[in-house]
C-alpha positions as CSV (number, residue, x, y, z in Angstrom):
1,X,0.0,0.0,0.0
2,X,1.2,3.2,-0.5
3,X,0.5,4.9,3.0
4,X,3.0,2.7,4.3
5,X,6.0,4.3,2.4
6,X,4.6,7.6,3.6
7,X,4.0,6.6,7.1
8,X,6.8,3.5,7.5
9,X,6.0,0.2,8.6
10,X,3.0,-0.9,11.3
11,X,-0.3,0.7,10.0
12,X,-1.6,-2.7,9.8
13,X,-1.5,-6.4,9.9
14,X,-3.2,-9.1,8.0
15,X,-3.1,-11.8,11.2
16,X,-2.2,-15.7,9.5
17,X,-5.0,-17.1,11.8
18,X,-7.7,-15.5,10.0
19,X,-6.7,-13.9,6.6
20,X,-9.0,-11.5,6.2
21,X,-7.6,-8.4,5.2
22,X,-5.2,-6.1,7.2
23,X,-6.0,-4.4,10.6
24,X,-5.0,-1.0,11.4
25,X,-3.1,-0.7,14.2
26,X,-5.3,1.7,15.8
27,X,-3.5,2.6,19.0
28,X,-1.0,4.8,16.4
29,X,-3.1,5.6,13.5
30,X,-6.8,6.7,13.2
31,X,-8.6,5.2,9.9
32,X,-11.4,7.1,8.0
33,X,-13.5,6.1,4.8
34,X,-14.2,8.9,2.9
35,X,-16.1,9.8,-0.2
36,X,-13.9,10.3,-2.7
37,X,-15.5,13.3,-4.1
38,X,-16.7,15.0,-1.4
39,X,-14.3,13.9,1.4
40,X,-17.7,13.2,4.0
41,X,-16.5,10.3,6.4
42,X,-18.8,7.3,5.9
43,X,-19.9,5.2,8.2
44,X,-17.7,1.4,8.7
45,X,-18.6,-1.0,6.1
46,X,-19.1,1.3,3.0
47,X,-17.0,1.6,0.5
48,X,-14.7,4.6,0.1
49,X,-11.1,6.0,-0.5
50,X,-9.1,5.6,3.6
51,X,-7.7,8.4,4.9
52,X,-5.2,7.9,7.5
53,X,-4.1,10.5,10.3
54,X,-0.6,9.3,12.2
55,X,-1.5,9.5,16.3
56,X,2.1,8.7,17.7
57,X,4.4,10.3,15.2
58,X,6.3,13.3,16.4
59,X,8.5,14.8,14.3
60,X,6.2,14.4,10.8
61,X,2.5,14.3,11.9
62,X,0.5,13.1,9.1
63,X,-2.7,14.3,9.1
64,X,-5.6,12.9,7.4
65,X,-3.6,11.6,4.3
66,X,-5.6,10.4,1.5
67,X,-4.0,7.4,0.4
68,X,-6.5,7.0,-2.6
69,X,-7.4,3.5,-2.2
70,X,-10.6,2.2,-2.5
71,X,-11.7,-0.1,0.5
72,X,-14.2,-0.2,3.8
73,X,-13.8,-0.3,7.1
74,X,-14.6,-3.8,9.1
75,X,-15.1,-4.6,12.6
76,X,-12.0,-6.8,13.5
77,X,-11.8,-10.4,14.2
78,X,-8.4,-11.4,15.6
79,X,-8.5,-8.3,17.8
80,X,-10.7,-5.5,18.9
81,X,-8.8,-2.9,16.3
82,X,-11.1,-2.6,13.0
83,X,-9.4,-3.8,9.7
84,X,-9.7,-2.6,5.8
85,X,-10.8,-4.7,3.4
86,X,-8.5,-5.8,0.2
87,X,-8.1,-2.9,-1.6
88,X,-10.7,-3.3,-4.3
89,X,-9.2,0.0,-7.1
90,X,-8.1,3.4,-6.2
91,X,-10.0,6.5,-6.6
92,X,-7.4,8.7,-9.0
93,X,-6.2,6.7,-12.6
94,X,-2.8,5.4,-11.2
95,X,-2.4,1.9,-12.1
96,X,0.6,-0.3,-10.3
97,X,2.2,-1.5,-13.2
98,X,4.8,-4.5,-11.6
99,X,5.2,-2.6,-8.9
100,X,5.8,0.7,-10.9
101,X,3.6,3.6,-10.4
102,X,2.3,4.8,-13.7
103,X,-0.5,7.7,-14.7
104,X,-2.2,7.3,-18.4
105,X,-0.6,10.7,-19.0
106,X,2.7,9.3,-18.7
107,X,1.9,6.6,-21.2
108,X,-0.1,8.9,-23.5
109,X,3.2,11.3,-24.0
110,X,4.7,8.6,-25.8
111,X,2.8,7.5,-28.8
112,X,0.6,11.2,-28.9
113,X,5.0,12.7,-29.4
114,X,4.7,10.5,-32.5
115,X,3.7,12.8,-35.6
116,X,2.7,9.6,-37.5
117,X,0.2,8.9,-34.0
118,X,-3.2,10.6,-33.2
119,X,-4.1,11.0,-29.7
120,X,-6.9,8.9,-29.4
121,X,-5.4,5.8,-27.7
122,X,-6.8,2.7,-25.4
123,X,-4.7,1.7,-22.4
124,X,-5.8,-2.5,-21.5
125,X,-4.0,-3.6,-18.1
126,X,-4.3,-7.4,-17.9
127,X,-2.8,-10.1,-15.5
128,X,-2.9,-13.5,-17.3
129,X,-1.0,-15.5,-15.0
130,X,1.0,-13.2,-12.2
131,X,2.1,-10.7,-13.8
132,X,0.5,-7.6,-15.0
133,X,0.3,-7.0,-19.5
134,X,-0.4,-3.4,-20.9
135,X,-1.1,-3.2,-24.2
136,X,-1.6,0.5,-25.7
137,X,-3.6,0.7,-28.7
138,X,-3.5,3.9,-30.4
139,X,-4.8,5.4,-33.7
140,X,-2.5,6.3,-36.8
141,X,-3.2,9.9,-38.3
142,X,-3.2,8.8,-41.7
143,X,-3.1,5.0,-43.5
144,X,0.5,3.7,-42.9
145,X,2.4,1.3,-44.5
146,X,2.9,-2.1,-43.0
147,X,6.8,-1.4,-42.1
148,X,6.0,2.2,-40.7
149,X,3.3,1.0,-38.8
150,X,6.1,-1.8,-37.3
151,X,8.4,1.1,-37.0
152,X,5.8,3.2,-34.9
153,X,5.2,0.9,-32.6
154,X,8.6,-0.3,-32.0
155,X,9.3,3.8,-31.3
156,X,6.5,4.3,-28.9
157,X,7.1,0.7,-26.9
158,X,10.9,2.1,-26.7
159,X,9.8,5.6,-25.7
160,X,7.4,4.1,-23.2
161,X,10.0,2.4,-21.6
162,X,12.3,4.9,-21.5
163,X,9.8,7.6,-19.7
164,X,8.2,5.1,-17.7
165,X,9.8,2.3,-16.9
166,X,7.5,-0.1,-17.9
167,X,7.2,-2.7,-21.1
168,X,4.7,-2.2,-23.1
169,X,3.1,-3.6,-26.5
170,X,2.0,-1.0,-28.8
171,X,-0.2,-1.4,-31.4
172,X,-1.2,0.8,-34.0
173,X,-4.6,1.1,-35.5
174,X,-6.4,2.8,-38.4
175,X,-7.8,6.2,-37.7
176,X,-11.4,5.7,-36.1
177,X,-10.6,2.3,-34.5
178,X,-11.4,3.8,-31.0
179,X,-14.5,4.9,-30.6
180,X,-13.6,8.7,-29.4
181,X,-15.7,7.9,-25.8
182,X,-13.4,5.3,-25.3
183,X,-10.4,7.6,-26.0
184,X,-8.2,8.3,-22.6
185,X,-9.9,5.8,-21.0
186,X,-7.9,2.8,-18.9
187,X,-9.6,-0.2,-19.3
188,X,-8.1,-3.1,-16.5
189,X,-8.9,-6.9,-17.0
190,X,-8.6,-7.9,-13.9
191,X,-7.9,-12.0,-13.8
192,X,-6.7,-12.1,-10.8
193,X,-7.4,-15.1,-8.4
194,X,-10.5,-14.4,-6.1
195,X,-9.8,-14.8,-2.4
């Protein structure tokens, strides 16, 4: 989880006896569920983006940092202390790429740099087996040739990498492939094994 980099170890534990999602260590850091878009605290057991204020840290109080996950609040079970459930999305577009942080903008810059690229594109995260697959699919401005379509994508996949840090595949469409609503828009395939 991200909070934990911010905050250091101990916000929570997921106990081996039971398994079901981490507690908060409450005695040292108060948990809130939020609505994402108003920031009203909800009540325990709906859904929202936690917000975490540190209670025992001295020298960098954090207070009420919005950690942008996506989860509820659950009485606990091994202990009296309330846990989170598994963190079901996030509220902003950041997607965890193999452990790399990544915004669509940051993918976008690539292909969109590419004068032979439009900037209607389709970002499709999947996880197949146990690790995660992006696959950018983005529009050509004009017809292209079957090498310079090769060529394109090979740039952007480079460039990608480069700005990024993360491999991508890159493929290259005919102009009005993606349906404009669908422009901009992440799509995740989530396979993941259900717990």
């Amino acid at each position: 989880m991200d909070f934990q980099k911010l905050m250091g170890p101990g916000v929570g534990q997921e106990f081996a006896a039971t398994r079901d999602g981490p507690t908060i260590w409450e005695d040292h850091f108060l948990p809130e569920v939020i609505d994402p878009a108003s920031g009203t605290v909800l009540p325990d057991g709906q859904l929202g983006e936690l917000v975490l204020t540190s209670l025992s840290k001295e020298a960098m109080p954090v207070i009420r940092y919005r950690t942008r996950d996506l989860t509820r609040l659950l009485p606990g079970t091994a202990s009296n202390m309330r846990r989170i459930e598994r963190i079901r999305a996030r509220s902003d577009d950041m997607l965890i790429i193999r452990g790399v942080k990544v915004f669509p903008t940051q993918i976008e810059e690539a292909p969109t740099a590419d004068p032979l690229l439009a900037p209607n594109y389709l970002i499709e995260v999947d996880r197949p087996d146990r690790l995660d697959t992006v696959r950018v699919k983005v529009e050509a401005r004009t017809p292209l040739l079957t090498e310079e379509r090769v060529r394109a994508e090979r740039r952007a996949e480079q460039a990608i990498k480069a700005r990024v840090g993360v491999t991508t595949t890159v493929e290259v469409m005919a102009r009005g492939a993606i349906a404009s609503s669908q422009g901009k828009v992440v799509r995740a395939i989530d396979r993941r094994r259900k717990e």
